[in-house]
MARMARDREN-740225 format. One record per residue (C-alpha): residue number from 1; residue in one letter; x, y negated, z. Coordinates in pm, 1 decimal. Layout:
% MARMARDREN-740225
> NUM  A  X  Y  Z
...
This chain:
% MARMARDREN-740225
> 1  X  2622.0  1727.7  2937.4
> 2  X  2245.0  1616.7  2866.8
> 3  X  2296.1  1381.5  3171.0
> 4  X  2542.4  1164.0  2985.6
> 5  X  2291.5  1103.3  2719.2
> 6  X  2145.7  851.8  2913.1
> 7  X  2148.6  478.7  2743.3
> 8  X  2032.4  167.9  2851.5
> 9  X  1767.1  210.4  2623.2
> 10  X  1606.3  441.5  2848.7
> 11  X  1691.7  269.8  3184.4
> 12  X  1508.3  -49.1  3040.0
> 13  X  1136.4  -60.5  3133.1
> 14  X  925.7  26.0  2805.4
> 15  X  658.4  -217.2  2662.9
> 16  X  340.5  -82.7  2564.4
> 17  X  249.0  79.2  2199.5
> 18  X  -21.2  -189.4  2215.8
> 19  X  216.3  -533.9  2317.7
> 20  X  487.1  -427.9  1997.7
> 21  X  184.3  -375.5  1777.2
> 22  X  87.9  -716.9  1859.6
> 23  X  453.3  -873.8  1852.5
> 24  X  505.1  -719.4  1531.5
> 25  X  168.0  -884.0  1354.4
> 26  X  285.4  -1208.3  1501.7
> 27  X  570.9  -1179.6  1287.8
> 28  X  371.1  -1109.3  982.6
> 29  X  364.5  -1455.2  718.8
> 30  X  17.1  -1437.3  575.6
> 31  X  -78.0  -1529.9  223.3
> 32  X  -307.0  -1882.5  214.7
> 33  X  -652.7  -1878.6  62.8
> 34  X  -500.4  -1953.9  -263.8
> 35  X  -267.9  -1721.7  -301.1
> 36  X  -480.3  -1442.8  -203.4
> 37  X  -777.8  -1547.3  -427.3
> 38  X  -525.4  -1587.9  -733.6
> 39  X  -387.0  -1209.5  -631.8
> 40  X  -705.0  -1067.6  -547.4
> 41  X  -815.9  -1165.6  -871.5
> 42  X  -511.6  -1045.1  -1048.2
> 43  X  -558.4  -682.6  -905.9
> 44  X  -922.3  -714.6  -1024.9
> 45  X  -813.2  -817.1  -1371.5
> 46  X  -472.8  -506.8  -1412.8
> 47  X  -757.4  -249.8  -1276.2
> 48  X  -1015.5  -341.3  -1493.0
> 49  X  -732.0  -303.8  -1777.8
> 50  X  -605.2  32.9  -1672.0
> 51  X  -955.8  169.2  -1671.3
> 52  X  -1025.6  87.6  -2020.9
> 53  X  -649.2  165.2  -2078.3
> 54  X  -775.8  523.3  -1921.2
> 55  X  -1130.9  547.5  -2101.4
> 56  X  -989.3  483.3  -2428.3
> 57  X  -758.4  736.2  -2442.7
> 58  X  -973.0  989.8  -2291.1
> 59  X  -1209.5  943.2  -2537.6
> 60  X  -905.1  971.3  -2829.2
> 61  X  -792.6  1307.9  -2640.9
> 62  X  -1115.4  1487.0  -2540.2
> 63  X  -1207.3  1379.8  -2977.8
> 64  X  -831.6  1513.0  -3078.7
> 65  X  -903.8  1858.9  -2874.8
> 66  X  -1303.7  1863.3  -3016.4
> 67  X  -1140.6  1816.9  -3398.9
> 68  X  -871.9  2093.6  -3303.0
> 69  X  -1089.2  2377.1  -3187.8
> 70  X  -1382.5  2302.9  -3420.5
């Protein structure tokens, strides 16, 4: 029974780890210096955002909880 599983998957010789790695980054489209300047500096911009997003309302909580407990 475990002798039938045999496919042709396994009779075919296997390629190294390595050689798909590299076939599979060939594949990859990579952004041009543009377009990864104008996103770089878009995740830059949204983080710097978030973290005063962040800071400001820490600041309103940790003040809400100080004013609650005296």
């Amino acid at each position: 029974m475990g002798e039938m599983a045999n496919t042709t998957a396994e009779k075919a010789p296997k390629k190294s780890w390595l050689k798909g790695l590299k076939a599979e980054f060939k594949k990859v489209v990579w952004p041009d210096k543009e377009a990864l300047t104008k996103r770089s500096f878009a995740v830059i911009i949204i983080t710097a955002i978030l973290g005063i997003i962040i800071a400001v309302l820490d600041f309103l909580i940790r003040s809400g909880i100080d004013f609650i407990i005296g």
